[in-house]
C-alpha positions in Angstrom: 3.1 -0.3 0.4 6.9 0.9 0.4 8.2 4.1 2.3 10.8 5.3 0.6 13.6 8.6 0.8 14.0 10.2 -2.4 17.6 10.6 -4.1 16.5 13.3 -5.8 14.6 15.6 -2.7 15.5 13.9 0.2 11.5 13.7 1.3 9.3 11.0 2.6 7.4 9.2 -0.5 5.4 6.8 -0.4 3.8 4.2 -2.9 1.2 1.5 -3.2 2.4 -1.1 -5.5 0.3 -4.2 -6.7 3.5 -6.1 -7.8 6.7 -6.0 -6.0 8.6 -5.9 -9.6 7.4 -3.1 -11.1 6.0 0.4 -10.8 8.8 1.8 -8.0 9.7 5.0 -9.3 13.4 5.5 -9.6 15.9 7.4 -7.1 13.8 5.5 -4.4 15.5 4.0 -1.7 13.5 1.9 0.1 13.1 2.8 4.4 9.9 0.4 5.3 7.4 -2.7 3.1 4.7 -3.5 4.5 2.9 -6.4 2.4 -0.6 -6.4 2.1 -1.9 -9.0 0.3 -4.0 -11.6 1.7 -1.0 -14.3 1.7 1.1 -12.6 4.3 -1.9 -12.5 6.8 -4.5 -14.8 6.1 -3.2 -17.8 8.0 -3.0 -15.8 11.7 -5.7 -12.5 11.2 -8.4 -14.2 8.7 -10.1 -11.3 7.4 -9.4 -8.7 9.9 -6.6 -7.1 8.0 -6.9 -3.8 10.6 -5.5 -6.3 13.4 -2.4 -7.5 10.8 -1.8 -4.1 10.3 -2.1 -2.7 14.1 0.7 -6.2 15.2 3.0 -4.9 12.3 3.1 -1.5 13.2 3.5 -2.7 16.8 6.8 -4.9 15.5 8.5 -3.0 13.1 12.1 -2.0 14.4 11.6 1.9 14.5 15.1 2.2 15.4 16.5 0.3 12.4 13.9 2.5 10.2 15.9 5.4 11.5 18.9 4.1 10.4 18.1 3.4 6.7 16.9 7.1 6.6 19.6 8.7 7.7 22.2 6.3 6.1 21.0 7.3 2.6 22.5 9.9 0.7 20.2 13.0 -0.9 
Protein backbone atom coordinates (compact mmCIF):
# COMPACT_ATOMS: atom_id res chain seq x y z
CA UNK A 1 0.00 0.00 0.00
CA UNK A 2 1.61 3.46 -0.87
CA UNK A 3 0.13 7.04 0.04
CA UNK A 4 1.01 9.19 -2.31
CA UNK A 5 0.50 13.36 -3.28
CA UNK A 6 -0.45 13.84 -6.71
CA UNK A 7 1.65 16.24 -9.11
CA UNK A 8 -1.09 16.73 -11.08
CA UNK A 9 -4.05 17.68 -8.11
CA UNK A 10 -2.19 18.00 -5.17
CA UNK A 11 -4.71 15.30 -3.33
CA UNK A 12 -4.21 12.31 -1.11
CA UNK A 13 -4.21 9.02 -3.35
CA UNK A 14 -3.76 5.97 -2.46
CA UNK A 15 -2.86 2.52 -4.12
CA UNK A 16 -2.67 -1.11 -3.36
CA UNK A 17 0.09 -2.64 -5.39
CA UNK A 18 0.97 -6.46 -5.54
CA UNK A 19 4.49 -5.64 -6.86
CA UNK A 20 6.64 -2.84 -5.77
CA UNK A 21 7.82 -2.41 -9.62
CA UNK A 22 4.93 -1.84 -11.32
CA UNK A 23 1.36 -0.48 -11.40
CA UNK A 24 2.22 3.16 -9.56
CA UNK A 25 0.49 5.50 -11.51
CA UNK A 26 2.64 8.45 -12.67
CA UNK A 27 2.89 12.08 -11.11
CA UNK A 28 2.86 10.12 -7.74
CA UNK A 29 5.10 11.08 -5.16
CA UNK A 30 5.32 8.72 -2.66
CA UNK A 31 4.34 10.19 1.37
CA UNK A 32 3.94 6.62 3.32
CA UNK A 33 4.59 2.29 2.26
CA UNK A 34 3.36 0.18 4.29
CA UNK A 35 4.32 -3.59 3.15
CA UNK A 36 1.98 -6.11 3.51
CA UNK A 37 3.04 -9.26 2.48
CA UNK A 38 3.52 -12.03 4.72
CA UNK A 39 7.52 -11.68 4.61
CA UNK A 40 7.61 -8.36 6.45
CA UNK A 41 5.58 -9.77 9.44
CA UNK A 42 5.53 -13.24 9.64
CA UNK A 43 8.64 -13.82 11.80
CA UNK A 44 7.26 -11.44 14.97
CA UNK A 45 3.05 -11.30 14.39
CA UNK A 46 2.41 -15.00 12.87
CA UNK A 47 -0.82 -14.70 11.39
CA UNK A 48 -2.30 -11.86 13.21
CA UNK A 49 -1.58 -9.27 10.46
CA UNK A 50 -4.20 -6.70 12.44
CA UNK A 51 -1.46 -6.59 15.34
CA UNK A 52 1.47 -5.81 12.47
CA UNK A 53 -0.57 -3.32 11.22
CA UNK A 54 -1.78 -1.57 14.69
CA UNK A 55 2.67 -1.58 15.83
CA UNK A 56 3.18 0.13 12.37
CA UNK A 57 0.80 2.71 12.59
CA UNK A 58 1.98 3.13 16.18
CA UNK A 59 5.80 3.67 14.70
CA UNK A 60 5.51 5.48 11.69
CA UNK A 61 7.23 9.04 12.04
CA UNK A 62 3.98 11.27 11.56
CA UNK A 63 6.14 14.22 11.66
CA UNK A 64 8.50 13.13 8.86
CA UNK A 65 5.16 12.10 6.86
CA UNK A 66 4.38 15.78 7.14
CA UNK A 67 7.28 16.79 5.75
CA UNK A 68 7.32 14.80 2.53
CA UNK A 69 3.77 16.29 2.00
CA UNK A 70 4.44 19.56 2.19
CA UNK A 71 7.90 19.44 0.61
CA UNK A 72 6.43 18.25 -2.75
CA UNK A 73 5.47 20.56 -5.39
CA UNK A 74 1.61 20.45 -6.97
Amino acid sequence: VVVTKSKVDGKIHTYIMYEHHIGLPVHQEIILALDCWEHAFMIDYGTKKADYLTAFLKNVNWDEVNKRFEGIRS
